[in-house]
C-alpha positions in Angstrom: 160.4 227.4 -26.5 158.6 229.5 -23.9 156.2 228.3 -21.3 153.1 229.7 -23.2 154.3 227.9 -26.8 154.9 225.0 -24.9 151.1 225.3 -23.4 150.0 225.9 -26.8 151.6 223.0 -28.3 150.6 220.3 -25.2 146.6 222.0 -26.3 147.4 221.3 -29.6 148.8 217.9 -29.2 145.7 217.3 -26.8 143.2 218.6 -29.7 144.5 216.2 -32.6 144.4 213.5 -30.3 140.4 214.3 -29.4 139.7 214.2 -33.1 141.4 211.0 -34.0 139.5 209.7 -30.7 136.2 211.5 -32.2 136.5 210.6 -35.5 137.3 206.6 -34.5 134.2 206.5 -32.8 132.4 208.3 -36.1 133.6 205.0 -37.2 132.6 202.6 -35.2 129.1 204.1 -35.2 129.2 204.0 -38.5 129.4 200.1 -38.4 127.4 199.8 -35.7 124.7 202.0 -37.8 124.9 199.6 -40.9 124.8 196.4 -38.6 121.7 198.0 -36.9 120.2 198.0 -40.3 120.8 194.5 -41.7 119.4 193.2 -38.8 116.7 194.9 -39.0 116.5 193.6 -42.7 117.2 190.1 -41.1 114.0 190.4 -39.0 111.8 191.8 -42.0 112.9 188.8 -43.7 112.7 186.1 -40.6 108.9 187.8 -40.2 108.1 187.1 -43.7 109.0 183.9 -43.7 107.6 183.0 -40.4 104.3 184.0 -42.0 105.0 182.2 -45.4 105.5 179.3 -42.9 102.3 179.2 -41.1 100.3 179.3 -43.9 102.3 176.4 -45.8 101.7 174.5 -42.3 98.0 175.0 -42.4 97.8 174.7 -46.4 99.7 171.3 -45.4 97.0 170.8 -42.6 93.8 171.2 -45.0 95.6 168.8 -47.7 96.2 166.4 -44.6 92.0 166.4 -44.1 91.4 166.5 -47.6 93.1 163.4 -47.8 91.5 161.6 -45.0 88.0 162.6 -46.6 88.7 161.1 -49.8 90.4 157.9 -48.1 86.7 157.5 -46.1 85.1 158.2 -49.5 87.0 155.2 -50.9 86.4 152.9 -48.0 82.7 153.6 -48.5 82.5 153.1 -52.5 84.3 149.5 -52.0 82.0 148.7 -49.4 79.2 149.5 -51.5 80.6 147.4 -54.6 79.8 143.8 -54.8 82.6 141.2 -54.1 83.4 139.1 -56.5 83.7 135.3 -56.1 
């Protein structure tokens, strides 16, 4: 094998090498690509119910008074009715 074949080969070598080095990292961008994306999925999904939440809180908060309203209401129609005895 002569100097310049041996060159040749060493690029060679040194080529496939760089591609199975390139095509790793293809990879692992790939994966790192798709876990980019279901997180952001994940924080479509958090926001949602973050929203979903804070009007279930203040839905819970106007029940709450409604509640207390009719529970004064009450108080006032049994004051107003006669005691028996």
């Amino acid at each position: 094998m002569s100097m310049s074949e041996a060159v040749s080969t060493g690029a060679l070598v040194m080529m496939a090498a760089i591609l199975l080095m390139l095509l790793h990292q293809c990879l692992r961008l790939h994966e790192l690509w798709q876990m980019a994306l279901g997180c952001q999925k994940s924080v479509r999904w958090a926001r949602i119910c973050e929203v979903e939440n804070r009007e279930l809180r203040s839905a819970l908060r106007a029940e709450r008074e409604h509640i207390k309203q009719l529970q004064r209401k009450l108080v006032i129609l049994q004051e107003l009715i006669p005691a028996e005895g």
